[in-house]
C-alpha positions in Angstrom: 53.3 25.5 -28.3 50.0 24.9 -26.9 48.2 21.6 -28.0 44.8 23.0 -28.0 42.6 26.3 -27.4 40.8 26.1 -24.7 37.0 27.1 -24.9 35.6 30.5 -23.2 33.1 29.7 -20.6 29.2 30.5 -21.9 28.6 33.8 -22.0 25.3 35.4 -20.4 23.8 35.5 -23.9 24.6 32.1 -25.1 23.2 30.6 -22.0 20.4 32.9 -22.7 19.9 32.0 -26.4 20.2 28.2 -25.1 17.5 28.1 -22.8 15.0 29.9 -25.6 15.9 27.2 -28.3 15.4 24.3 -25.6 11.9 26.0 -24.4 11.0 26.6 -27.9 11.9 22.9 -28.8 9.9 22.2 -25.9 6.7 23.7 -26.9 7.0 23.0 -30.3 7.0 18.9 -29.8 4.5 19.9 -26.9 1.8 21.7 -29.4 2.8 18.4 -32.3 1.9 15.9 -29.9 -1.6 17.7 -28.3 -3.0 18.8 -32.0 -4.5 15.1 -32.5 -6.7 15.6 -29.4 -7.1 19.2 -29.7 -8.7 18.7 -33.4 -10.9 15.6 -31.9 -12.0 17.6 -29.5 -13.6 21.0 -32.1 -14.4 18.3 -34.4 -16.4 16.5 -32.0 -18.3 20.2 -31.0 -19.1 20.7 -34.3 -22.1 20.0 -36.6 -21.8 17.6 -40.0 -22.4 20.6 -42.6 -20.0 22.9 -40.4 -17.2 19.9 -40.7 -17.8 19.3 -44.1 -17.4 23.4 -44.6 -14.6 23.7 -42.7 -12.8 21.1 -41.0 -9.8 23.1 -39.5 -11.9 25.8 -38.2 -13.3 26.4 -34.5 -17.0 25.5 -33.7 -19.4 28.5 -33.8 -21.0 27.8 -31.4 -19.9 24.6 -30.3 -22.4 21.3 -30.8 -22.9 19.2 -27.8 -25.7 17.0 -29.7 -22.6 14.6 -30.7 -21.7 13.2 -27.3 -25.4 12.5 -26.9 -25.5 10.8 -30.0 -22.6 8.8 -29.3 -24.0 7.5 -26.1 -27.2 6.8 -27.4 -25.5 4.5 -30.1 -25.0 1.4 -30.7 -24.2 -0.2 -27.3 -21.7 2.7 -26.0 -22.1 1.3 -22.4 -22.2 -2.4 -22.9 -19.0 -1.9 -25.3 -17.4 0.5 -22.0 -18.3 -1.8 -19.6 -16.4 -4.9 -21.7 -13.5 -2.8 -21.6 -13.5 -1.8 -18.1 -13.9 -4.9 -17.3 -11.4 -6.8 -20.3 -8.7 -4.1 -19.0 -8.7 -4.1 -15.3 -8.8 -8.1 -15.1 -6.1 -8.1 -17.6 -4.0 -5.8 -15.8 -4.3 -7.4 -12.3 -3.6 -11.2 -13.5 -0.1 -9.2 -15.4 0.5 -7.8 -11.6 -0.3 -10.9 -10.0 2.3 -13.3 -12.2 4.9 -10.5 -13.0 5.5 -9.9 -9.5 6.1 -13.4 -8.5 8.1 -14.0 -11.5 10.2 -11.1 -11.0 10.6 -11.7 -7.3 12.0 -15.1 -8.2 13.9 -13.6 -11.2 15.5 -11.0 -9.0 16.4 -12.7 -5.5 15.7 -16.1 -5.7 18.0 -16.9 -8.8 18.3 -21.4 -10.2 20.2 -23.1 -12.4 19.0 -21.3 -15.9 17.2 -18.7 -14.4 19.1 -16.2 -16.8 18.4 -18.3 -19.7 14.8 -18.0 -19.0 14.6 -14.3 -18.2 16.3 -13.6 -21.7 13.9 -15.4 -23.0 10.8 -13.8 -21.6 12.0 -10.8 -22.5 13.1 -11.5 -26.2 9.3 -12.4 -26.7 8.8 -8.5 -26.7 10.2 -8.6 -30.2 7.3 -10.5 -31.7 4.0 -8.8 -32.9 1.0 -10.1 -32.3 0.0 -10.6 -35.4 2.2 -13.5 -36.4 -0.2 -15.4 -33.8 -3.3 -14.4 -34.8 -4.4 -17.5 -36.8 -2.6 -20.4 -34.8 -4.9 -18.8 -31.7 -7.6 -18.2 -33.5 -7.6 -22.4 -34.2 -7.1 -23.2 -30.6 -9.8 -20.4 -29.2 -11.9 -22.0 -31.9 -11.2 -25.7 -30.7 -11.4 -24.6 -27.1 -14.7 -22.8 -27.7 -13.1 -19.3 -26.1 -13.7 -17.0 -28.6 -16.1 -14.1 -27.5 -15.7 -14.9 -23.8 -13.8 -12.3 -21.1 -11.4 -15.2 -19.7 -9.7 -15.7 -23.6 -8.9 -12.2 -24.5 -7.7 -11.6 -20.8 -5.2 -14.7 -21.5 -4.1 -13.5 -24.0 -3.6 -9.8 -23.1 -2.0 -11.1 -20.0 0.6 -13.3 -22.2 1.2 -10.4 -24.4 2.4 -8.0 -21.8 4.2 -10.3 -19.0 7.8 -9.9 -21.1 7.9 -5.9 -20.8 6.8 -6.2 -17.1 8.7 -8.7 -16.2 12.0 -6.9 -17.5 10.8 -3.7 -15.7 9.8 -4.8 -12.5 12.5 -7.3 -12.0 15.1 -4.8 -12.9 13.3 -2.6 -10.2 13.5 -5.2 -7.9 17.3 -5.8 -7.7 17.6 -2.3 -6.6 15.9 -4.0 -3.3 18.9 -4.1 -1.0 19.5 -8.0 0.6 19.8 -7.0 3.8 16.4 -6.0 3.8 15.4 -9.9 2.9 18.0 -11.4 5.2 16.5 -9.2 8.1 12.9 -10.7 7.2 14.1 -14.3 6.9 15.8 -13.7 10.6 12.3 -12.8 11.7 10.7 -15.8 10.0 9.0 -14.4 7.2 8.8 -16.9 4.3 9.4 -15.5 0.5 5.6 -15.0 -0.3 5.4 -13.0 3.0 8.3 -11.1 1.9 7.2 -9.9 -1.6 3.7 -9.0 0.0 4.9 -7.5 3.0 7.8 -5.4 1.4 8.3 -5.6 -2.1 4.9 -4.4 -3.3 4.7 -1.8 -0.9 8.2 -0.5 -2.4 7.6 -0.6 -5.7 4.4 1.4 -5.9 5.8 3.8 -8.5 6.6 0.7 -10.6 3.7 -0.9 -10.4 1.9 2.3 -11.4 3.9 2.4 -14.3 3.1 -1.5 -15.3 -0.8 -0.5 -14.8 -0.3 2.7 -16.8 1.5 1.4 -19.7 -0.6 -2.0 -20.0 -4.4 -0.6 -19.1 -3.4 2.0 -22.3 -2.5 -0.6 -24.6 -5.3 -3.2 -23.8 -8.0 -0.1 -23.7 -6.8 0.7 -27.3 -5.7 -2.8 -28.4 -8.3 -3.0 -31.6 -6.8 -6.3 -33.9 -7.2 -9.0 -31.0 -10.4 -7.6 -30.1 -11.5 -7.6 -33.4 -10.7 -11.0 -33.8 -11.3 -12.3 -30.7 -14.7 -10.9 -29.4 -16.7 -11.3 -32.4 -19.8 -10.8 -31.1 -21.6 -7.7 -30.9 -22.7 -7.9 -27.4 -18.3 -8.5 -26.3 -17.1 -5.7 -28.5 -14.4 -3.5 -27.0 -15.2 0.2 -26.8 -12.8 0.6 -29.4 -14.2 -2.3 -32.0 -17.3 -0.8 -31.1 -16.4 2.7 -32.3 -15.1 1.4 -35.6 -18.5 -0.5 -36.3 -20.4 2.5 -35.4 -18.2 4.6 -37.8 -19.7 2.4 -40.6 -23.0 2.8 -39.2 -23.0 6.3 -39.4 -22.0 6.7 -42.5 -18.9 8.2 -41.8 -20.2 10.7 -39.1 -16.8 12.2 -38.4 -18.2 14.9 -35.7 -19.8 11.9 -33.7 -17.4 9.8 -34.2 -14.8 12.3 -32.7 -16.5 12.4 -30.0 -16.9 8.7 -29.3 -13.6 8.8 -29.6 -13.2 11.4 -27.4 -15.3 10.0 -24.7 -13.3 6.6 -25.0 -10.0 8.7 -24.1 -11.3 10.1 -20.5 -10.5 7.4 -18.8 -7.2 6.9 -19.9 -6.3 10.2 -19.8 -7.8 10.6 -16.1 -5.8 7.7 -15.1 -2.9 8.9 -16.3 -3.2 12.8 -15.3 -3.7 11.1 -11.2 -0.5 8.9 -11.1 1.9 11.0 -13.5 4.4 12.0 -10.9 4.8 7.7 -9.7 4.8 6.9 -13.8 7.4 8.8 -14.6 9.9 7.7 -11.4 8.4 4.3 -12.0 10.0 4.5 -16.2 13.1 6.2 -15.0 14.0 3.6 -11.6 12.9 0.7 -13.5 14.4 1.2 -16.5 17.9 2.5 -16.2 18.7 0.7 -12.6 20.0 -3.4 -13.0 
């Protein structure tokens, strides 16, 4: 007596019916995750009586007054040029010290060297905002609140634990032989990580400037805290207090926020292809 039945291959119209309910699935999460920016963008090309009217609808005929608007206030391009600025130093001191910790992490293991790395990456689990007021007190006491260097500390500190578990995991996927054959031609380590490492892990050091420039372009709680002054805002503190300035503007505000999303979104469109085999590599190889 037979133990079990076995199962009759996939028929044309089950394969069929599969490949519908996967591209369906598809699009559906697809359309979900693009309605936020598809409604900022018609709510941003519309006028404040036509929102207030109808706030689902399309704009007839679109508004391009509210970009204008946005530009022209509050300090739109003081506030984007702290950000540009807060972001890309932020992200190149996280490049700088990630890759020499993951380097030693990865190929030059010590004594404890584990111990340490589990460490550094258990530090993901803490949110920020348990920290808030013990370094608010020593920004305070170290006069480095409202200045670029203290919020790029601390965006720096924030990210090096996710980096450092991604790129050192990338790393080890580095063969040896490839460092033996460089320390038989007399390269020392430093010459080694420049020389080699960073040149091979391009896609996953897209993927770490990806990933981090998002967060610390959006990051709104430590700038908030942080860069009180006016003059240091964020482009996305910035936005909020021009909200409240407007009066709850919604069209304008949309597209502030819209115009605050462009680079971002530009960044991300140009290295995609390098993000996504930067995740995947980095990720699942050890």
């Amino acid at each position: 007596m037979a133990k079990g039945i076995d199962r009759a291959p996939a028929t044309a119209h089950e394969k069929t019916g599969a490949k519908i309910l996967k591209q369906f699935l598809l699009i559906t999460v697809t359309a979900i995750a693009l309605y936020p920016l598809f409604w900022m963008i018609i709510t941003a090309l519309k006028t404040q009586p036509d929102y207030l009217i109808n706030k689902f609808g399309l704009p007839m005929p679109p508004n391009l007054g509210n970009f204008l608007t946005a530009l022209r206030g509050g300090r739109f391009a003081r506030w984007f040029l702290n950000s540009v600025i807060i972001t890309t130093g932020s992200t190149l001191a996280v490049l700088v010290v990630t890759s020499l910790a993951a380097f030693v992490f990865s190929k030059m293991p010590f004594k404890g060297s584990s111990t340490m790395l589990n460490i550094v990456i258990s530090l993901m689990v803490i949110p920020p905002v348990v920290m808030i007021v013990p370094l608010f007190i020593l920004y305070a006491q170290l006069q480095m609140n409202s200045t670029y260097q203290g919020i790029m500390i601390l965006y720096t500190g924030l990210t090096i634990p996710f980096s450092v578990y991604l790129l050192t995991n990338f790393f080890r996927t580095v063969p040896n032989d490839i460092i033996s054959s460089a320390r038989i031609d007399g390269c020392r380590p430093i010459t080694i990580l420049w020389l080699i490492f960073i040149p091979l892990s391009g896609p996953a050091m897209v993927t770490l400037v990806i990933v981090n420039a998002l967060w610390m372009w959006n990051e709104l709680l430590l700038a908030l805290v942080f860069l009180p002054k006016d003059v240091m805002r964020t482009l996305m503190v910035g936005i909020t207090a021009f909200k409240s300035k407007l009066n709850l503007d919604i069209p304008v505000t949309m597209a502030g926020l819209f115009l605050s999303t462009l680079p971002m979104l530009v960044l991300y469109i140009s290295f995609q292809r390098f993000f996504i085999r930067g995740l995947t590599e980095g990720a699942t190889k050890g």
